[in-house]
Structures are given as structure tokens and as C-alpha cells.
C-alpha positions in Angstrom: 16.4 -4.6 -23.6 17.9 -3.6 -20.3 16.5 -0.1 -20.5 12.9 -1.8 -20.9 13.2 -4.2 -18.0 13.8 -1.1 -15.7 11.2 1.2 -17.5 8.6 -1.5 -16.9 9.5 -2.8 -13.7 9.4 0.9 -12.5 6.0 1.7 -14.2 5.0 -1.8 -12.1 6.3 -0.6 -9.0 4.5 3.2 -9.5 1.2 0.9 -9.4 2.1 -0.7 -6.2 3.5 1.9 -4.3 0.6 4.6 -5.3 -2.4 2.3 -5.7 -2.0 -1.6 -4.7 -0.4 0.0 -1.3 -3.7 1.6 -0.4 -5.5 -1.6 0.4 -2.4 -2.3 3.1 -3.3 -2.5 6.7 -0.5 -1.5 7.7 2.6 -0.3 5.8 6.0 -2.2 5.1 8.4 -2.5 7.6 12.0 -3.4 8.4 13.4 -6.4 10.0 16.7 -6.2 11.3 18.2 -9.4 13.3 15.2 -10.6 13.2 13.4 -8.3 15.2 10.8 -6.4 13.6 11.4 -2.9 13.8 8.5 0.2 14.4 8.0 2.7 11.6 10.8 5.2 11.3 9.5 9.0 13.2 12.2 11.3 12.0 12.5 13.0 8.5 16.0 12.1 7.7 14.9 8.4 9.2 11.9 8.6 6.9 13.4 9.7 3.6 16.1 6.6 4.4 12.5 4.7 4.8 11.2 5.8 1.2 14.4 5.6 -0.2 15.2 2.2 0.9 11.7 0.5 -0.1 11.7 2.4 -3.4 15.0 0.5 -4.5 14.9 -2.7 -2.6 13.9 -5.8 -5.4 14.2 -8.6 -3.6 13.0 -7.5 -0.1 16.8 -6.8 0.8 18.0 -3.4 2.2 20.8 -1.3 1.6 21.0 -1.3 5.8 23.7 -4.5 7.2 21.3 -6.8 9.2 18.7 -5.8 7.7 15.3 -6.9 5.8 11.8 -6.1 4.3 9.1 -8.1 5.9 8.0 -8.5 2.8 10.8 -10.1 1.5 10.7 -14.1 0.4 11.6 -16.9 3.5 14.7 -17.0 1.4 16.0 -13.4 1.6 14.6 -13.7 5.4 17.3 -16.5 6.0 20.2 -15.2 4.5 22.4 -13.6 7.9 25.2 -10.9 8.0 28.2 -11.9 6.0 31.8 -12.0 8.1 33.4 -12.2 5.0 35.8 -9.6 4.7 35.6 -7.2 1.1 38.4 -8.1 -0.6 37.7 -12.2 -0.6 34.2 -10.9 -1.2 35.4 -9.4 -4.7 37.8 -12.0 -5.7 35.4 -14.3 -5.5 33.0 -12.2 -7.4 35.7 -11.5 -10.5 36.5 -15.4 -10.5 32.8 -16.1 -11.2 32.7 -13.1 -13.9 34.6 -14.9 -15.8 34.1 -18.4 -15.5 30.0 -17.3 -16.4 31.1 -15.1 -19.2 33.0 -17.5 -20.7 30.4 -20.1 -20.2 27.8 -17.5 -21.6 30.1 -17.1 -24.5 29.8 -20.6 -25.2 26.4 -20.6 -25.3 25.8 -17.8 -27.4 27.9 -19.1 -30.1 26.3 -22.7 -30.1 23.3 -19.8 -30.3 24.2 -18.3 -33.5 25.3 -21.8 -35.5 22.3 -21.6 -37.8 21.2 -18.5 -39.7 17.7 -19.1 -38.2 14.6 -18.0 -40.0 12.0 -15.1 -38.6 9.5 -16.1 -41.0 9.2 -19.5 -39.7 6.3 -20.0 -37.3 8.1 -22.4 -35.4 12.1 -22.3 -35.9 12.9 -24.4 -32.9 10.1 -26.9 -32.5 10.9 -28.1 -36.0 13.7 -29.2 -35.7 15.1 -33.2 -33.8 14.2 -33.8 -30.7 18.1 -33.5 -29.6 18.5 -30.3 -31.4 15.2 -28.7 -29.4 16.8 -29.9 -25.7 20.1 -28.0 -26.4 18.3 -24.9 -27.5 16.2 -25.1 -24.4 18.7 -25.8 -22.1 21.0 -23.4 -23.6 18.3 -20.3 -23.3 17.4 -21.2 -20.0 21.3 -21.3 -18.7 21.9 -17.9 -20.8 18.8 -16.6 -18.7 20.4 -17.3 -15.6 23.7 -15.9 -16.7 22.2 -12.9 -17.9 20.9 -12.3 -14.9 23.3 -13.4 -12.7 26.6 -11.2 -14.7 25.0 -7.7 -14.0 24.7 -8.6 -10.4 28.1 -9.2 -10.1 29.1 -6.3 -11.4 27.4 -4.4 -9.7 27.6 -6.3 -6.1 32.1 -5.6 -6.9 31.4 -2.2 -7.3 28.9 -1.3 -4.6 30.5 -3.6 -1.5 34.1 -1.8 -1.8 32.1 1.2 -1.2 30.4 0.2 2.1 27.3 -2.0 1.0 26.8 -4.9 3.0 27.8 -8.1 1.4 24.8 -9.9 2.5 22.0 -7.2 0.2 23.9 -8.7 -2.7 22.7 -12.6 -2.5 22.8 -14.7 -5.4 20.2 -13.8 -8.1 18.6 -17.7 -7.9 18.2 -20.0 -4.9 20.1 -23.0 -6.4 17.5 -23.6 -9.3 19.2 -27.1 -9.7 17.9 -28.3 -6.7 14.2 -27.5 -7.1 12.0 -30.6 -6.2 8.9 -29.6 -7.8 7.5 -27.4 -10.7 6.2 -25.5 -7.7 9.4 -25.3 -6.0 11.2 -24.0 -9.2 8.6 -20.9 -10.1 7.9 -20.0 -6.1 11.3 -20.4 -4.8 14.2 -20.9 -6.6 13.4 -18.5 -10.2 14.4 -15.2 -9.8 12.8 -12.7 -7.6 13.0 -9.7 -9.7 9.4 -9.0 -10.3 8.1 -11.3 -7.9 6.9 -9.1 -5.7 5.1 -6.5 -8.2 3.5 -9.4 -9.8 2.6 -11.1 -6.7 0.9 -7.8 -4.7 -1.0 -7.0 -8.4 -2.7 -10.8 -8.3 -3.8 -10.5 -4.8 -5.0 -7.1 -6.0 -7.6 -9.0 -8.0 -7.3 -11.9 -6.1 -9.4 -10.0 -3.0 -12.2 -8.7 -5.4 -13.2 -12.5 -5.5 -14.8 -13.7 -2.1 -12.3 -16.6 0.0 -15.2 -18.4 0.3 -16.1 -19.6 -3.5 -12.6 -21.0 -4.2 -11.0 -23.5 -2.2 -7.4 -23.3 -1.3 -5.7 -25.0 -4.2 -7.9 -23.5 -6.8 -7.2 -20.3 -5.4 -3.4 -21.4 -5.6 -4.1 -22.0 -9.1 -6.0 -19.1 -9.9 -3.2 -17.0 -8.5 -0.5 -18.9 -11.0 -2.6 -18.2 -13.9 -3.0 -14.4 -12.8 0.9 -13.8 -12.7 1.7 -15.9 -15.4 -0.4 -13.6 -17.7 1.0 -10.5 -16.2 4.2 -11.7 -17.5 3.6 -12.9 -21.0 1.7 -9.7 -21.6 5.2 -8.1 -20.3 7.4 -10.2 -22.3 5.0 -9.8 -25.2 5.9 -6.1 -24.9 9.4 -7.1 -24.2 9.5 -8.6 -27.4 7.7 -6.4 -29.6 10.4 -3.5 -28.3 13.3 -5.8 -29.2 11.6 -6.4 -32.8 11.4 -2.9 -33.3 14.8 -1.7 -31.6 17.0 -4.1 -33.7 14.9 -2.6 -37.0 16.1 0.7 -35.8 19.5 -0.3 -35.5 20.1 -2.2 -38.4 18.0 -0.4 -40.7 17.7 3.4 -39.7 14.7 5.5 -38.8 15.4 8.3 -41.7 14.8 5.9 -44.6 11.8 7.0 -47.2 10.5 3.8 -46.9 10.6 3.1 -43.4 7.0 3.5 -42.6 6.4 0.5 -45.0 8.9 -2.0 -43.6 7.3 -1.4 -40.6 4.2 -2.1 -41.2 5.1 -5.1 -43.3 7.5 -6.0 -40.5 4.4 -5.4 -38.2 2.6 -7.6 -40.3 4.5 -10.3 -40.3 5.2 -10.6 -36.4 1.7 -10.8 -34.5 2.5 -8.9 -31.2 0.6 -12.0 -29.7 3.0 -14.1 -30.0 2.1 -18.0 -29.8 4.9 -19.5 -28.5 5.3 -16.7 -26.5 2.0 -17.1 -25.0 2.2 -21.0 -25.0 5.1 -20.8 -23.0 3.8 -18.6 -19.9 0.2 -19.6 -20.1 1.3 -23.8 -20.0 3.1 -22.9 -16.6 -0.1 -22.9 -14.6 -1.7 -25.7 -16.6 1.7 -28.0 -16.1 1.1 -26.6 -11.9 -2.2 -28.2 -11.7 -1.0 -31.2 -13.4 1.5 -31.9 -11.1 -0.6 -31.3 -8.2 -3.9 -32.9 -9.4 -1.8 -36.0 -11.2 2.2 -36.7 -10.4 2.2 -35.8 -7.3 -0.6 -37.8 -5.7 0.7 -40.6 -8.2 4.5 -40.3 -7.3 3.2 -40.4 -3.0 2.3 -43.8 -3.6 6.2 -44.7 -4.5 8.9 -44.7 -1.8 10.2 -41.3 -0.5 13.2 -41.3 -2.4 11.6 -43.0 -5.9 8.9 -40.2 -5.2 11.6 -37.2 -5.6 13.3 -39.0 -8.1 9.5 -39.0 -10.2 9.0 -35.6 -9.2 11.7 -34.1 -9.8 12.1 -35.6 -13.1 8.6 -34.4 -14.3 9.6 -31.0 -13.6 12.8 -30.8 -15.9 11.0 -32.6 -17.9 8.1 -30.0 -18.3 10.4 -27.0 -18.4 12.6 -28.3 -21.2 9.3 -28.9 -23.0 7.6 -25.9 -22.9 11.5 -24.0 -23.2 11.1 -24.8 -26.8 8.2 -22.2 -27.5 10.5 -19.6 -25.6 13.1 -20.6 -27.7 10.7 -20.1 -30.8 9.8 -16.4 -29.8 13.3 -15.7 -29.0 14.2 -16.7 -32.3 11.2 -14.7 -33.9 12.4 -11.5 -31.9 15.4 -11.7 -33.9 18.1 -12.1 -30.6 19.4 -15.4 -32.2 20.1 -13.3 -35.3 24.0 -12.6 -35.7 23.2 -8.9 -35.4 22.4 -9.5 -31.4 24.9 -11.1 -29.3 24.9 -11.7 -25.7 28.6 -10.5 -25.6 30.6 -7.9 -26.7 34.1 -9.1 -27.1 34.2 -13.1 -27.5 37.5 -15.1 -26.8 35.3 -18.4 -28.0 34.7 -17.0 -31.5 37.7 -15.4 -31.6 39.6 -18.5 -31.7 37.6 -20.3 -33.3 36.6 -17.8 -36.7 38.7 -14.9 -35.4 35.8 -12.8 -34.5 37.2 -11.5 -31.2 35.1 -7.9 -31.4 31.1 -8.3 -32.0 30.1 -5.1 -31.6 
């Protein structure tokens, strides 16, 4: 699945950099203690340029003090680190293993059923208690997934002379998101925020400012990167269905052509849950701004983030439940796919210390 992200994120950058960037006024440029710096005039300066912008994710730079001015308000506040390298990478091992372990735990309450591919809804059947521990469980692995790699790599890179500051926490402190908004704008990951973000406004200037008003053009923005990304994890998940056939099953079979197709035909690359889950975002948007939030103002300020607050964990554990159903029907709860390799939980628990 790895090798997927960073084939598709790179065919979505291609696309920005060679087409969405030619409706720029001007091109991207660096910021570095908070001054914004001109465009770079020598060769060896420019290749650094191209090099550094091809690379950069989140709008960070492999250059200390330094950031894209496209980059989020969040990587914009983050200042140069005086935290010296080796605190830097204890600190960094400590949380490898605390979130490994924790990851571990998950992925075994993960794999406690044999779960079912041919039911259309493995998840969302079963009590309500049941469906909040798979949701919160999928959406904790997420982070972790996420968040592991990063580590790694941040303890390897920084001992080599990156700057500890390009290697800020994958999520802005998702915990503490006051809003639905909050959540998916600021505090989600901001991995393919950018591509997906400069491919809606792509679209988004072919429609005149003038026929939508501000918030429906907030809304219509939502709904535009929203369906980029379930028509990428639909993708996602059709290459995960077909890569753990492979691997379990073998391409050199005589009758693999068949179990593909029956395979095929029993897994509709669009995906319900799937797309329940990523189209419901913007409609649960508009509800908050259209409904809770104009309701919860009435309430005092602190009653009013209380209400609003709740609404919005309330809305992601709901519509977790259809994620958890695709995940389920990709096969990754399946005790073939594990999120770790060697597992100290299982191990002392069944024995199973080795999973791969």
C-alpha cells in the first residue's frame, strides 16, 4: 500500500507542477524567518529551488528556518528548533515504541473476528458498542500509521544534518479540534492537502466568483476534494484487493484469470461504504454550518464548544463505520494483513511473536 500512496501522490504532483502551475501568477517561493525571500538567480541555487519544492509535502523545506509560502498557517508557525539531536532522537525512539505497541494493540483487537468479505456491511451489522471500537480503533491505527514512518524517518535524517523543525508532527493535535471544520482543514494530515487543494481551485476558477456566494463556494470546494479522495482510495482499495490475491494465491495458477474475475465480481470497485464515507463529509460540513452551529451560538460560549465539539466526534465515529466496512471488504482485517511485523501483544498472548 505504501508503494501506491507514493505512486499516486507523485502522478498528483506531475499534474500540479506541469499543468495546475501554469495558471500561477507568480511561482512559489521561500520564506525564511519570516521574510519572504526573491526567486533564487543561480543554477546551483535553482536546482536546490526545484529540488526542494519537488520533495516538500507539507510546505516545509529541507533548508533550517525555512518555509513554502504555500505551506498551511500551521507549518508557517512552527519556529527553528534549539533542541539539540540527540534529545531530539531519544525522544523520537521513546514514542516508536510507545505507538507501536499501542498500534499493536489495536491491530489485534483488529483481527478478533474472522470477518466476512462477502458481507456488504461487516461492521455496521454488528452492536452499536461493537461499531465505536472498530471506528475508533481504525481511525487511531490511521494516525499511527502515519505518524510511525515519520519517526523513522525524522531519527534517521536529523543525525545527518536535517533541521529538526522540517520534521513536525504528522497531525496538529487532532484531539483538540473544535469543529468538523477544524478537524478536516486543520488538524487531519497534510499529506495530499496541497495537491488536492490546488486541483479544486483548478475547477473551482472555471466557475465565475460571482454565482456562488462564499459559503457555497466553501461547500462546493469540500465536495470537490472529498471526491478526489474517494476516487483515490477507491483505487487504493482496489490495488490492495488485488495485491493480497497475488500474494496469497499466486499469479502462475491455471485458473487465475477466473478467480479474478469472480473476485472482480464480487467486489464492486465503487465501493459503497467507501463512497458513503468521503462523500458524507461535505454533507455533515454543511450541516454543521447551516444547523449546529447557528443553534449551538445561542448557548453560552463554553456550552457552545461543548455542543460543537461533541457533534463533530460524534459525526466522525458515525460515518468511521462505513470506512471500517471497506476496510474490512479490502481484506486488511483479514489475518493474512497485519499492521505489524513482529508482535510482542500476540506473542504473549497466543505465542505469535513473528506475523510475517
Amino acid at each position: 500500500m505504501g508503494l501506491s500512496l507514493m505512486g499516486v501522490y507523485g502522478i498528483l504532483r506531475t499534474i500540479d507542477i506541469c499543468f495546475v502551475s501554469l495558471f500561477d501568477t507568480e511561482p512559489p517561493r521561500w520564506i525564511q524567518d519570516g521574510k519572504l525571500l526573491p526567486l533564487p538567480e543561480t543554477l546551483t541555487d535553482r536546482v536546490l529551488y526545484a529540488i526542494d519544492l519537488c520533495v516538500s509535502v507539507r510546505g516545509r523545506s529541507w533548508f533550517k528556518g525555512t518555509v513554502w509560502n504555500w505551506s498551511s498557517p500551521w507549518m508557517k508557525r512552527i519556529r527553528p528548533s534549539h533542541t539539540s539531536r540527540f534529545p531530539f532522537l531519544v525522544s523520537n525512539l521513546k514514542w516508536l515504541v510507545i505507538q507501536y505497541i499501542l498500534l499493536d494493540i489495536l491491530d489485534t483487537i483488529n483481527h478478533r473476528h474472522s470477518w466476512s468479505l462477502s458481507n456488504p456491511s461487516p461492521i455496521t451489522s454488528l452492536p452499536v458498542h461493537e461499531q465505536i471500537i472498530c471506528s475508533l480503533s481504525l481511525c487511531i491505527c490511521t494516525v499511527l500509521s502515519i505518524n510511525i514512518p515519520c519517526i523513522i524517518y525524522s531519527a534517521v535524517l536529523v543525525p545527518l544534518g536535517c533541521p529538526i523543525e522540517a520534521w513536525p508532527s504528522m497531525f496538529d493535535h487532532p484531539l483538540q479540534a473544535s469543529s468538523l471544520r477544524d478537524f478536516w482543514t486543520n488538524r487531519w494530515h497534510e499529506i495530499f492537502r496541497r495537491t488536492f487543494n490546488r486541483l479544486s481551485d483548478g475547477i473551482l476558477d472555471i466557475i465565475p466568483s460571482s454565482i456562488l456566494s462564499k459559503d457555497v463556494r466553501r461547500i462546493v470546494r469540500a465536495s470537490i476534494i472529498f471526491s478526489f479522495s474517494a476516487i483515490f482510495h477507491l483505487f487504493l482499495i482496489q490495488h490492495t484487493i488485488h495485491s493480497s490475491y497475488l500474494r496469497m494465491n499466486g499469479s502462475t495458477s491455471r485458473d487465475f484469470v477466473d478467480q479474478q474475475q469472480q473476485r472482480g465480481a464480487e467486489h464492486n470497485f465503487f465501493d459503497p461504504p467507501t463512497l458513503k464515507f468521503f462523500l458524507s463529509q461535505p454533507f455533515g460540513l454543511l450541516l454543521e454550518r447551516a444547523i449546529i452551529i447557528p443553534t449551538a451560538s445561542k448557548l453560552a460560549p463554553r456550552s457552545k464548544d461543548h455542543i460543537i465539539r461533541a457533534w463533530a466526534w460524534g459525526w466522525l465515529v458515525y460515518s468511521s463505520r462505513w470506512w471500517c466496512d471497506a476496510w474490512v471488504h479490502a481484506g486488511m482485517w483479514n489475518e493474512e494483513e497485519t499492521m505489524v511485523g513482529w508482535s510482542p501483544v500476540r506473542g504473549i498472548l497466543k505465542g505469535q511473536w513473528w506475523l510475517v
